[in-house]
C-alpha positions in Angstrom: 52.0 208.8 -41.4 52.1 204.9 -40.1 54.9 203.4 -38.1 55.9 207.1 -37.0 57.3 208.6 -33.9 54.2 210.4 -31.5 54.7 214.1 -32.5 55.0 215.3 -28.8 58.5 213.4 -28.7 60.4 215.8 -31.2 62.7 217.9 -28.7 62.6 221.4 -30.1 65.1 223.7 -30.3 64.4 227.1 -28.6 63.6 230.1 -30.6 64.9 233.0 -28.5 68.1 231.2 -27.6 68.4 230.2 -31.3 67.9 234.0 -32.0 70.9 235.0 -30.2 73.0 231.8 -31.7 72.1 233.6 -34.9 73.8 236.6 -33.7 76.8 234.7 -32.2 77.3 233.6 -35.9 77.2 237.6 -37.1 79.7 238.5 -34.4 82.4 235.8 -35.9 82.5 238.4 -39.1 84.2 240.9 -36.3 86.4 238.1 -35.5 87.7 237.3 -39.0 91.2 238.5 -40.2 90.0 237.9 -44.0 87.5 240.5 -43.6 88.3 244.5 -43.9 88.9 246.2 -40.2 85.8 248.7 -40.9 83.5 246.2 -41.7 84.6 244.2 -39.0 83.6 247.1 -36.3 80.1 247.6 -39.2 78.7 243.9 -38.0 79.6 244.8 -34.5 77.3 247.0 -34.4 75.3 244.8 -36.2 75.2 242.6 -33.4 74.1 245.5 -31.0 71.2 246.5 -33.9 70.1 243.6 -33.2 70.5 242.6 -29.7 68.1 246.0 -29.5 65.6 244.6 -31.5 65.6 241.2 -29.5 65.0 243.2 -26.2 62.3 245.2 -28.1 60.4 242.3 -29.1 60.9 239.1 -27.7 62.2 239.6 -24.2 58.8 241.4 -22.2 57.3 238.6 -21.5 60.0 236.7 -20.3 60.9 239.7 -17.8 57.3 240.5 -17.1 57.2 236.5 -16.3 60.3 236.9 -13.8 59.0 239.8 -12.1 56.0 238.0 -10.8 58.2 235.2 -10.2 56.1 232.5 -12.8 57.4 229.5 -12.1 55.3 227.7 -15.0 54.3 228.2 -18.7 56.1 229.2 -22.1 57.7 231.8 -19.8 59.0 232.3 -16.3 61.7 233.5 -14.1 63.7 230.4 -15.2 63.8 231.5 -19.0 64.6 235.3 -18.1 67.5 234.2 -16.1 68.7 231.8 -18.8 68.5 234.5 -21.5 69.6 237.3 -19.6 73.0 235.0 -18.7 73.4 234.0 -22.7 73.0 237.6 -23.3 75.3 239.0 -20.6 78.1 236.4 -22.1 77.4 237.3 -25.8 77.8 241.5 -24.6 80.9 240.8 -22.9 82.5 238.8 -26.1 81.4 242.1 -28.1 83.0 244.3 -26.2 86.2 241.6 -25.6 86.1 242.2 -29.4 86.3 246.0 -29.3 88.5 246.9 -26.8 91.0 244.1 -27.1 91.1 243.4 -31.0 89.4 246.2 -33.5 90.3 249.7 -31.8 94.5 248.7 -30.9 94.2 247.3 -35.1 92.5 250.6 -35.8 94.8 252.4 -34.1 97.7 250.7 -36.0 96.0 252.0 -39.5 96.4 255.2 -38.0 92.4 255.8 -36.5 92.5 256.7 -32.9 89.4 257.2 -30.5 90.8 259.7 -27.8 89.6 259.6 -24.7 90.0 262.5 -22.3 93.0 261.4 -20.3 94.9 260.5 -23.7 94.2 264.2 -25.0 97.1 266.7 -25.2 96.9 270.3 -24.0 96.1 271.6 -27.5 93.0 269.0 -27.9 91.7 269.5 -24.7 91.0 273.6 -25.4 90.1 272.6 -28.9 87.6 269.4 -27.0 86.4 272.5 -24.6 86.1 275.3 -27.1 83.5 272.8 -29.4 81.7 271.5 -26.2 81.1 275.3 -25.0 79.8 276.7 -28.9 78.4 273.1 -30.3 76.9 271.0 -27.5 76.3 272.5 -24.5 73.9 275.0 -25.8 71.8 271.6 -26.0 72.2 269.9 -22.8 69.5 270.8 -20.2 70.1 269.1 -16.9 68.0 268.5 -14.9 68.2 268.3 -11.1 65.9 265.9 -9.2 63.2 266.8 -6.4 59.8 266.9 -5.8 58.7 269.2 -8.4 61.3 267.4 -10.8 60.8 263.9 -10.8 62.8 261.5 -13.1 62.4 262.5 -16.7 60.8 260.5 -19.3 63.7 258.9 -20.7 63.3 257.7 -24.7 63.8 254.1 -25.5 67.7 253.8 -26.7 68.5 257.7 -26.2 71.7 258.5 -24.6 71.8 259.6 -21.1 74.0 260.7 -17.7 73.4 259.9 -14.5 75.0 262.4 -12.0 75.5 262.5 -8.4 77.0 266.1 -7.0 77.8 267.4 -3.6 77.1 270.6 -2.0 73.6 272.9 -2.8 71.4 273.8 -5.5 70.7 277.7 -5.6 67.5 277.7 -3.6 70.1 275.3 -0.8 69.2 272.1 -1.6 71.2 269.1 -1.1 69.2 267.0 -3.9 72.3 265.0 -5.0 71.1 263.3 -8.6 70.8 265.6 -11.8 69.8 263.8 -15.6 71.4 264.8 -18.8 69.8 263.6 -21.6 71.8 263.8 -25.0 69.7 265.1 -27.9 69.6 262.3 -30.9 70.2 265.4 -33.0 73.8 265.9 -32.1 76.1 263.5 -33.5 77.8 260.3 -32.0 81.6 261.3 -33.2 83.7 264.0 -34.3 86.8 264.4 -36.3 89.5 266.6 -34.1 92.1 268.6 -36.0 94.8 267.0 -37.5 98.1 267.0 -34.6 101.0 268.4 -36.3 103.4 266.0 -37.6 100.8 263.0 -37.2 99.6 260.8 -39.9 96.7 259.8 -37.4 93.0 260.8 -37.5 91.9 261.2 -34.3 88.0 261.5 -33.4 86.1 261.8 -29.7 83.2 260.5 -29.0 80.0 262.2 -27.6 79.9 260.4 -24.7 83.8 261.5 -24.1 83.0 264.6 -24.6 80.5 265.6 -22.5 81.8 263.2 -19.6 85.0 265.4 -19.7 82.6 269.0 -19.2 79.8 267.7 -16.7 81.4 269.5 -14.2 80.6 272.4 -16.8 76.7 271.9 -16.0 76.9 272.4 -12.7 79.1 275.8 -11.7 79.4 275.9 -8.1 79.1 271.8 -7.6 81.1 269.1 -7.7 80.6 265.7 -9.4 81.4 263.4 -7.6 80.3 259.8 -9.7 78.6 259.7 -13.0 77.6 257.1 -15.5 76.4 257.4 -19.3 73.2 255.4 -19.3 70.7 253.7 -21.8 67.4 252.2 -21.7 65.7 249.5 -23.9 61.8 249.5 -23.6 59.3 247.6 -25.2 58.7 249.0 -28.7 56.3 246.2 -30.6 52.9 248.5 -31.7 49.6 246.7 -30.4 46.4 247.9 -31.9 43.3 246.5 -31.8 42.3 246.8 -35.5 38.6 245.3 -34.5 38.6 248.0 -32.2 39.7 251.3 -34.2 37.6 252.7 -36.8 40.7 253.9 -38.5 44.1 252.2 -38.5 46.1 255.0 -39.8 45.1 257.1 -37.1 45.6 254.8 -34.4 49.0 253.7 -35.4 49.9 257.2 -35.4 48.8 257.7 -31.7 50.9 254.8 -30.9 53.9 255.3 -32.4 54.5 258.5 -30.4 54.3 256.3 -27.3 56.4 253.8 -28.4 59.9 255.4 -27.0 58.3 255.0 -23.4 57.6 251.8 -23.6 57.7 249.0 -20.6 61.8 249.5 -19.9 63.5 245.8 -20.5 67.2 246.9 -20.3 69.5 249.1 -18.6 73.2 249.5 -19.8 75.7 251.5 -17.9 79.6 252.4 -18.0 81.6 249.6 -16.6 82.2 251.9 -13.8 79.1 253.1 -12.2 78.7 253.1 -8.7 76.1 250.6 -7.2 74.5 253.5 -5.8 73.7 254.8 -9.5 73.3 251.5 -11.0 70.6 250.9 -8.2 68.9 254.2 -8.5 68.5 253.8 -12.1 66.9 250.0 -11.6 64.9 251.3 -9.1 63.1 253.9 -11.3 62.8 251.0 -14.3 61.3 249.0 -12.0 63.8 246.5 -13.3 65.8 243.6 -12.0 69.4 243.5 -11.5 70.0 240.4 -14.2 68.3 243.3 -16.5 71.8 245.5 -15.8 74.2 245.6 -18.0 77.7 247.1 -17.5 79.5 247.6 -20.5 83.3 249.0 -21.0 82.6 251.5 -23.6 80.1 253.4 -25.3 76.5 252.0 -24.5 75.5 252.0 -27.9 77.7 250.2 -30.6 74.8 250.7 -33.1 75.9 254.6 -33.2 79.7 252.8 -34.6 78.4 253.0 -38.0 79.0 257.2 -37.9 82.2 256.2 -37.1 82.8 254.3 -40.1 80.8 256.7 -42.7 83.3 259.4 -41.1 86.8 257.5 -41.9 88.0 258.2 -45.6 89.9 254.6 -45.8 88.6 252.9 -49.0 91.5 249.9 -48.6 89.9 249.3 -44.6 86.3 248.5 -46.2 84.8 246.1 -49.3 85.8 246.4 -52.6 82.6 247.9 -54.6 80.3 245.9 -55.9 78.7 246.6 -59.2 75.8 244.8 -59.3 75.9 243.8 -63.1 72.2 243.9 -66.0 70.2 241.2 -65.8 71.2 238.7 -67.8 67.8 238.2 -69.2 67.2 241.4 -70.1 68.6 244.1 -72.9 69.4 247.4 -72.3 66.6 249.8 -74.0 64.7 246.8 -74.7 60.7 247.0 -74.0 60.4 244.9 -71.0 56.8 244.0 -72.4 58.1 243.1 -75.5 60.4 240.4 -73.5 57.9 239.3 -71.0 55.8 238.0 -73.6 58.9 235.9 -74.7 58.7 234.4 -71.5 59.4 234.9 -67.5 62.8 236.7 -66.5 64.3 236.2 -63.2 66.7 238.2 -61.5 68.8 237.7 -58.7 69.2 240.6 -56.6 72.0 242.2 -55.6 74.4 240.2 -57.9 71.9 241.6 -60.4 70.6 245.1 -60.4 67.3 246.0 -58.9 67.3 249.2 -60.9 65.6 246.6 -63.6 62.6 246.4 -61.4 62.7 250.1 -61.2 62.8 250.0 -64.7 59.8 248.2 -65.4 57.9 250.1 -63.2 58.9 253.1 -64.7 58.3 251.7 -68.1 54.7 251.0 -66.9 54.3 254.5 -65.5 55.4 256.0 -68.9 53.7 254.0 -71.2 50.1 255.6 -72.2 48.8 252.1 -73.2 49.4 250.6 -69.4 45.9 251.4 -68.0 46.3 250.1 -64.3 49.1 249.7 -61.7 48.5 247.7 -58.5 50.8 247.2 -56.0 52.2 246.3 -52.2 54.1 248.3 -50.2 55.9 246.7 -47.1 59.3 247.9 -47.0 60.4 250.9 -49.0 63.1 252.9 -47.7 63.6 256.8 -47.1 63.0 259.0 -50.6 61.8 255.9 -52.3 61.8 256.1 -56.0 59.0 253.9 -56.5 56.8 255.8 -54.5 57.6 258.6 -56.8 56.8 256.5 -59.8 53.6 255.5 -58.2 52.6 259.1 -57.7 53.7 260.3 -61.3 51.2 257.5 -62.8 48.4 258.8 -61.0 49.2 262.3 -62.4 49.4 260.2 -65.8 46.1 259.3 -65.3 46.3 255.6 -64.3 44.2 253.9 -62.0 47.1 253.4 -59.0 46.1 250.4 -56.3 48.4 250.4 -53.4 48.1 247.7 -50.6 50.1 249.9 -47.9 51.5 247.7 -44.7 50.9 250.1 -41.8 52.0 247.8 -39.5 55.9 247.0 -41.1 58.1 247.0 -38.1 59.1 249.8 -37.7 58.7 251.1 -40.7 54.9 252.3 -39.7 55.7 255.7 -39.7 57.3 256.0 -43.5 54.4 254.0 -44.6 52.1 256.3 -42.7 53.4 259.2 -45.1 53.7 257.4 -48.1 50.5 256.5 -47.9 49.5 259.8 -47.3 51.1 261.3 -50.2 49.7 258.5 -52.7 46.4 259.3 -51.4 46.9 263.4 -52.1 47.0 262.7 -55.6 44.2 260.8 -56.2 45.4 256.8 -55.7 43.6 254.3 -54.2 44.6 253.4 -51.1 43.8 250.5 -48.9 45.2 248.9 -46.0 44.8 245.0 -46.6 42.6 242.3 -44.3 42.1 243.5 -40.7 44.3 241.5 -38.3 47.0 240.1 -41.0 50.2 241.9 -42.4 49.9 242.1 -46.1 54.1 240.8 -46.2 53.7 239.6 -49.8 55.6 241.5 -52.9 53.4 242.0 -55.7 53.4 244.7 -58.9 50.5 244.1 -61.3 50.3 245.8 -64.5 47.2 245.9 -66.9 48.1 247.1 -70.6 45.9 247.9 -73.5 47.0 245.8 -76.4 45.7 244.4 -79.6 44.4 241.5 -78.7 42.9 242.8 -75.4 44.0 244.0 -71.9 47.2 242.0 -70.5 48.8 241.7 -67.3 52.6 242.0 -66.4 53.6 241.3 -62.9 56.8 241.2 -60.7 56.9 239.2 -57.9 59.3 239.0 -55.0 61.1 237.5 -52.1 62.2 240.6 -51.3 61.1 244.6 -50.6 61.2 247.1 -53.0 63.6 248.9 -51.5 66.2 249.9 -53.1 68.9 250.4 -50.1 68.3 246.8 -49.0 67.7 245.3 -52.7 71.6 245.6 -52.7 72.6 244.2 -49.2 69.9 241.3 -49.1 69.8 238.4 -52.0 66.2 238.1 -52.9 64.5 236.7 -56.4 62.4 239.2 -58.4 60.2 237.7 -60.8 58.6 238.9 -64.0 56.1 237.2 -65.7 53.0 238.4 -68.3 51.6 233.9 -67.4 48.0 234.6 -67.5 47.2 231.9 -65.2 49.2 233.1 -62.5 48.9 237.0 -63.3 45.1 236.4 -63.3 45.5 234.9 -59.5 47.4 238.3 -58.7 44.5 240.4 -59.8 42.2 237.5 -57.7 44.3 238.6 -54.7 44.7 242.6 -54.9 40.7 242.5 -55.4 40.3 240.2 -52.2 43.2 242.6 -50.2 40.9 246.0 -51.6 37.4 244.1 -51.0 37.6 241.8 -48.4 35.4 239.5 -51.4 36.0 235.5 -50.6 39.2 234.3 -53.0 37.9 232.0 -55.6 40.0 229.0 -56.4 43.4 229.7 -57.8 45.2 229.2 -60.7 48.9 228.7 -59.4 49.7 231.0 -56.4 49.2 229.9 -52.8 48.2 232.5 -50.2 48.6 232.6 -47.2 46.4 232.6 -44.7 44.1 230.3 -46.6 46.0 227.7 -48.6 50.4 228.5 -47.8 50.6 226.4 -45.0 48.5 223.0 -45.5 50.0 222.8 -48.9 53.8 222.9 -47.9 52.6 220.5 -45.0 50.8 218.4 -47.7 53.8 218.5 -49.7 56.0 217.3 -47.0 54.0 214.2 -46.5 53.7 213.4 -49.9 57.5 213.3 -49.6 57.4 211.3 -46.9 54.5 208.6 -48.5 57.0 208.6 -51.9 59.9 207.7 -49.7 57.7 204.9 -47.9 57.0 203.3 -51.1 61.0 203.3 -52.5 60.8 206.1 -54.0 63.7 208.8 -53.9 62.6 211.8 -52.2 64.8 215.1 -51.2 63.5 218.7 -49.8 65.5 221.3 -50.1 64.2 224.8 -48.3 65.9 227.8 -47.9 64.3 230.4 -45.7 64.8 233.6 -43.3 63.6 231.1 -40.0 62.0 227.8 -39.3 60.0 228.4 -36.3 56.5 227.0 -37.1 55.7 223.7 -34.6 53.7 222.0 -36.9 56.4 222.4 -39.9 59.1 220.8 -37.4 57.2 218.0 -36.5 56.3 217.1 -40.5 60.4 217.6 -41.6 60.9 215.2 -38.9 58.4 212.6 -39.4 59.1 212.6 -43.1 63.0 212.5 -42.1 62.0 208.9 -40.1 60.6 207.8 -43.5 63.9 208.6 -45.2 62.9 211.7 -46.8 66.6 213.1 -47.6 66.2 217.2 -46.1 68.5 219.8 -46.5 67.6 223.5 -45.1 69.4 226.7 -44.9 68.4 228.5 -42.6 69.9 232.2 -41.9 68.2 232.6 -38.6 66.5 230.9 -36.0 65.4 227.0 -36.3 63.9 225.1 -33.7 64.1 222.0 -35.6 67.5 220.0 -34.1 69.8 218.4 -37.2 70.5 214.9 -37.4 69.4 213.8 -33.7 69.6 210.1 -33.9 66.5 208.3 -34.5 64.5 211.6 -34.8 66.5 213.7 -37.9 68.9 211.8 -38.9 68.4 212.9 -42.4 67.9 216.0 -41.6 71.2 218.9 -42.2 70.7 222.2 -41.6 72.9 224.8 -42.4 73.4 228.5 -41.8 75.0 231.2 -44.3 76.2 234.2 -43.0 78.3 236.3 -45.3 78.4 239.9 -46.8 74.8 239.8 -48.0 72.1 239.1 -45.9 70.4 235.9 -47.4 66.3 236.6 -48.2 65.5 234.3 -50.4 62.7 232.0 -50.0 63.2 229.0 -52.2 61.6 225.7 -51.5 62.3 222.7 -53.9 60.3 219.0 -53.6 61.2 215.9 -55.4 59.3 212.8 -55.1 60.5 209.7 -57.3 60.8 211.6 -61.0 58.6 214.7 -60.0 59.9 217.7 -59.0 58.5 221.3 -57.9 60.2 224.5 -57.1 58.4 227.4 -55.2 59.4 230.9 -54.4 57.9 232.5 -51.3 57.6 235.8 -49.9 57.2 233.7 -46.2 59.4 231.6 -43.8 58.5 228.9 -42.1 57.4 231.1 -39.3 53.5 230.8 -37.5 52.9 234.4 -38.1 54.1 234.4 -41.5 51.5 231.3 -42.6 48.7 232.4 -40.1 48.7 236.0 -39.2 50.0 237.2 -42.8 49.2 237.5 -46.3 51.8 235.9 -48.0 52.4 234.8 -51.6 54.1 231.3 -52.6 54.2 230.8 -56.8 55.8 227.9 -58.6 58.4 228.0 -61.4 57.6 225.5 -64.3 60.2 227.1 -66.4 62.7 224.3 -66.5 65.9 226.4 -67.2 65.1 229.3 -64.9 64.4 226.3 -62.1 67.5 224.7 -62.7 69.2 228.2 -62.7 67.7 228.7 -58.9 68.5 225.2 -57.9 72.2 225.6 -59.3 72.6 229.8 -57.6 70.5 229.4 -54.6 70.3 225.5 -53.2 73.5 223.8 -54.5 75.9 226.6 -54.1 75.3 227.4 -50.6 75.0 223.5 -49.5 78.9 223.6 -51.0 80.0 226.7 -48.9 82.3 225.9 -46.5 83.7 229.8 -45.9 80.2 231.2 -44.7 78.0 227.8 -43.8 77.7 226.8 -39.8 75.8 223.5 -39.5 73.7 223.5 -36.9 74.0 219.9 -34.0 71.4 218.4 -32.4 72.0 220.1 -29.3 71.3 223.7 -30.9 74.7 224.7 -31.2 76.4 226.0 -34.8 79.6 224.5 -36.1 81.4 226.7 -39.0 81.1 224.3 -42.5 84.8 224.5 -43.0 85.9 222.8 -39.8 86.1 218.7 -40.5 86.8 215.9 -37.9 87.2 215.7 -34.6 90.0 217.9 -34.0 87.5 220.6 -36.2 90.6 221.2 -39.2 89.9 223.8 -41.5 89.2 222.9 -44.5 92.0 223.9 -46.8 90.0 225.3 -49.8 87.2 226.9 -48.8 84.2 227.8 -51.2 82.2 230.8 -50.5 78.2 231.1 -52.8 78.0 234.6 -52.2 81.8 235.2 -53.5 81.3 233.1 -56.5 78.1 234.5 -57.1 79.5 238.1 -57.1 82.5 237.0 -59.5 80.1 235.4 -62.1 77.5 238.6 -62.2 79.9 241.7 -60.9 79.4 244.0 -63.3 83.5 244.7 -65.2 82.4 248.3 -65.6 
């Protein structure tokens, strides 16, 4: 590009800190009024689930960095300190949240956490009675010396910390005993209704064994304590060029990954520097890396809570995801396919339809092959079933299973197991490159010859997720692009060079340069007068070279619109370097999945759906799947449900400012007024699909 700006001038955002902007943007849902008080505390915890998987994944280096006190590089002691202080302000607003806002409004609808000094007489024996028959049978303390060292604690497992006077029964003075809290017992219970009360009262775990440690140690006293919890290191590395099977070598490492390198240490508010130090000491970690929390250490565990309170009116209304539009009930899905490609629109439509035509495959004698990937399925995954029942049919069954999902290694582990005990063929893609695209090919036996049918996703084929996460399935029986899916599986089963494609890009070979190319060609239409717009929607933006190109063609007048759920590096509308570049963030009841990327240069337009974000790993460490819709009325339906709609939200959107920070969409001016209408796209969307039965 002539007459642009030097590449190495674009000031890029930062992708951890634009990680935990992300979850700044989830915690206003716990702030909100308009939402119900159970979900509010649900994306809390939210917030924590994923504040764990930050520290799992992103933060070693940054700590391993400050340790050795790296002054230069990607990281150092600089960037620990500056994430551990974002982090430490974002945990004390979630907490701020809890203590001060959801629990006194919880209380007011008649829920009630008690904590031991709240408890009357007749709770206490009942608290003491349960801890005696239900938990303390459990609990093994353990008292520390020589010939006890600290036990292995697992990463994210619930813990005490115990400091006691007097001696042991062999007349020791060792002073620190560990109680580690089996996963197995639950997080809450439900006390007995108190006569004459319309509350429901519950205690916590952690309550309830703080209120009997004493119990643990007859002929002691405790004199401090803490509850305690550990976040380690928890991303699997295995040397695939190394291994001679990855299966088993995954397997060996996922039973070390709960000892991980330890990254994060959270304590009550109220334990003693003499604990809190002990604790760091044997972590070997820093004291930025201490965090000191007013209540339970582990919000995530809030979701037991909330499956335990019968209170339909304190949680969402229901949604009924309604029948694909496209499709008829009872109707042969081959029979419509051949009509022409169906979309649907997950969760506002239902994903049982994908189930369906799977299952419609599996049961029909004239379908002679099914192939398929397997990233994400779930627990007791249907499809898996349906997979397994073709085999026994007597079709040839091709799975591509992702061992390496994060963490969701283990489940695919098994299910590949089990689809291998009956005879399918299983195979474990390319060496060194997640298989993360969503593909179900199906070969049939018709009259004219064999055909293919073929979904293709944004998404997982999960069905839990499939109604939480907006994704696009795709069904198509195109030749030209279902003959590129068959190219594909035989290149993920053989390792055979891909011959030249009909319509699909792949990534690691073509995805990337082509959306670059595309960008430019944007850029060179908008150079010669032409009118040129982009319009991406995507998970994350946090490929360099993808920046750099959205900016450049930006400085050409290239008119760029993204939403982005997630992290972005890319800064909006920084004068003379994106001006014409808005970005925008939806955060709502769904988690938005789609991949939708739409070019138009002077009268030409394309739309694309992608399994991939604009990530690195996603276009050069994975195989991912990009295909194009030339269907004019199914494009303009995406453009209209998936681009337009959420560039008009102003309940949900936060545009992001050139300095990195988020703004919510419905605030206008310089005094930030809320907008008096506010539109929400997922809201909308939900009202036009919701099923009325």
């Amino acid at each position: 590009m002539s007459g642009t700006t030097p590449h190495q001038k674009l000031p890029l955002l930062d992708r951890d800190h634009s990680i935990l902007a992300f979850n700044e943007r989830v915690m206003d849902w716990a702030r909100r009024p308009d939402v119900p008080l159970l979900e509010r505390l649900r994306y809390l915890s939210i917030v924590s689930s994923n504040l764990d998987e930050f520290f799992e994944v992103r933060v070693a280096p940054h700590l391993t960095a400050a340790k050795a006190n790296e002054q230069r590089g990607l990281y150092t002691a600089q960037t620990f300190e500056q994430l551990s202080t974002k982090v430490h302000a974002l945990v004390a607003q979630q907490y701020a949240i809890y203590n001060d806002e959801l629990l006194p409004l919880l209380e007011k609808k008649g829920i009630k956490l008690i904590s031991h000094g709240e408890r009357n007489a007749r709770q206490r024996r009942w608290v003491k009675e349960f801890f005696i028959k239900e938990v303390q049978p459990l609990l093994m303390p353990v008292g520390l010396d020589p010939a006890h060292p600290f036990p292995q604690v697992a990463n994210k497992s619930l813990n005490f910390i115990v400091r006691l006077t007097g001696k042991d029964a062999f007349g020791r003075e060792n002073e620190i005993a560990i109680v580690k809290v089996p996963r197995i017992l639950p997080r809450f219970f439900r006390m007995p209704p108190v006569k004459g009360s319309r509350q429901t009262h519950f205690v916590s775990i952690s309550s309830l064994i703080r209120s009997h440690l004493g119990d643990l140690f007859p002929g002691r006293q405790v004199t401090e304590f803490s509850q305690f919890r550990v976040t380690r290191h928890s991303d699997l590395a295995v040397d695939e060029e190394e291994v001679k099977n990855l299966r088993t070598a995954l397997r060996k490492g996922l039973q070390q990954r709960h000892y991980g390198q330890a990254l994060r240490l959270e304590v009550s508010a109220g334990c003693s520097p003499y604990l809190s130090s002990f604790l760091l000491e044997q972590f070997g970690l820093p004291e930025l890396a201490l965090y000191r929390v007013p209540g339970p250490v582990n919000l995530v565990r809030l979701n037991q809570l909330i499956d335990k309170v019968e209170a339909p009116a304190l949680r969402f209304d229901t949604y009924n995801a309604g029948w694909p539009l496209q499709l008829t009930p009872g109707q042969s899905y081959f029979e419509r396919l051949r009509q022409g490609d169906v979309l649907i629109h997950q969760p506002y439509e239902s994903f049982d339809a994908v189930l369906g035509f799977l299952r419609e495959a599996v049961e029909d004698p004239d379908v002679l092959a099914i192939k398929q990937t397997i990233y994400r399925t779930g627990a007791k995954s249907e499809l898996m079933n349906l997979l397994r029942e073709a085999v026994r049919r007597g079709k040839e069954v091709t799975a591509v299973v992702e061992l390496k999902a994060r963490f969701d290694e283990e489940a695919n582990i098994n299910y590949a197991e089990r689809l291998e005990s009956v005879g399918a063929q299983v195979v474990y893609g390319v060496v060194g490159l997640k298989t993360h695209a969503k593909m179900l090919l199906i070969t049939r036996r018709e009259a004219g010859g064999l055909r293919r049918y073929a979904h293709l996703s944004t998404g997982n084929y999960n069905p839990g997720t499939a109604r939480l996460y907006t994704d696009l399935s795709y069904l198509t029986a195109d030749d030209a692009l279902t003959a590129d899916l068959e190219q594909i599986f035989l290149h993920l089963a053989s390792q055979n060079r891909l011959p030249r494609l009909n319509k699909a890009l792949i990534a690691p070979f073509h995805l990337h340069k082509a959306m670059l190319d595309k960008v430019e060609a944007a850029a060179a239409a908008a150079r010669a007068g032409k009118d040129a717009r982009i319009i991406l929607k995507m998970n994350a933006l946090t490929d360099e070279p993808m920046a750099r190109v959205l900016a450049l063609a930006s400085q050409q007048g290239v008119k760029i619109d993204l939403i982005v759920r997630g992290a972005c590096i890319l800064p909006a509308q920084l004068p003379g370097v994106t001006d014409n570049v808005r970005i925008r963030s939806v955060i709502g009841r769904l988690l938005e999945h789609s991949r939708v990327f739409y070019f138009r240069t002077g009268e030409d337009e394309e739309l694309w759906l992608s399994s991939a974000d604009w990530m690195n790993r996603n276009m050069l460490r994975r195989i991912e799947l990009a295909w194009p819709v030339t269907d004019v009325i199914l494009r303009h339906r995406i453009m209209d449900e998936c681009l337009s709609a959420y560039l008009h939200d102003t309940k949900d959107a936060w545009l992001l400012q050139p300095d990195g920070r988020y703004v919510p969409a419905g605030q206008q001016g310089a005094g930030r007024q809320r907008v008096p209408q506010l539109h929400s796209a997922q809201a909308s969307l939900m009202a036009r699909y919701g099923s009325k039965g």
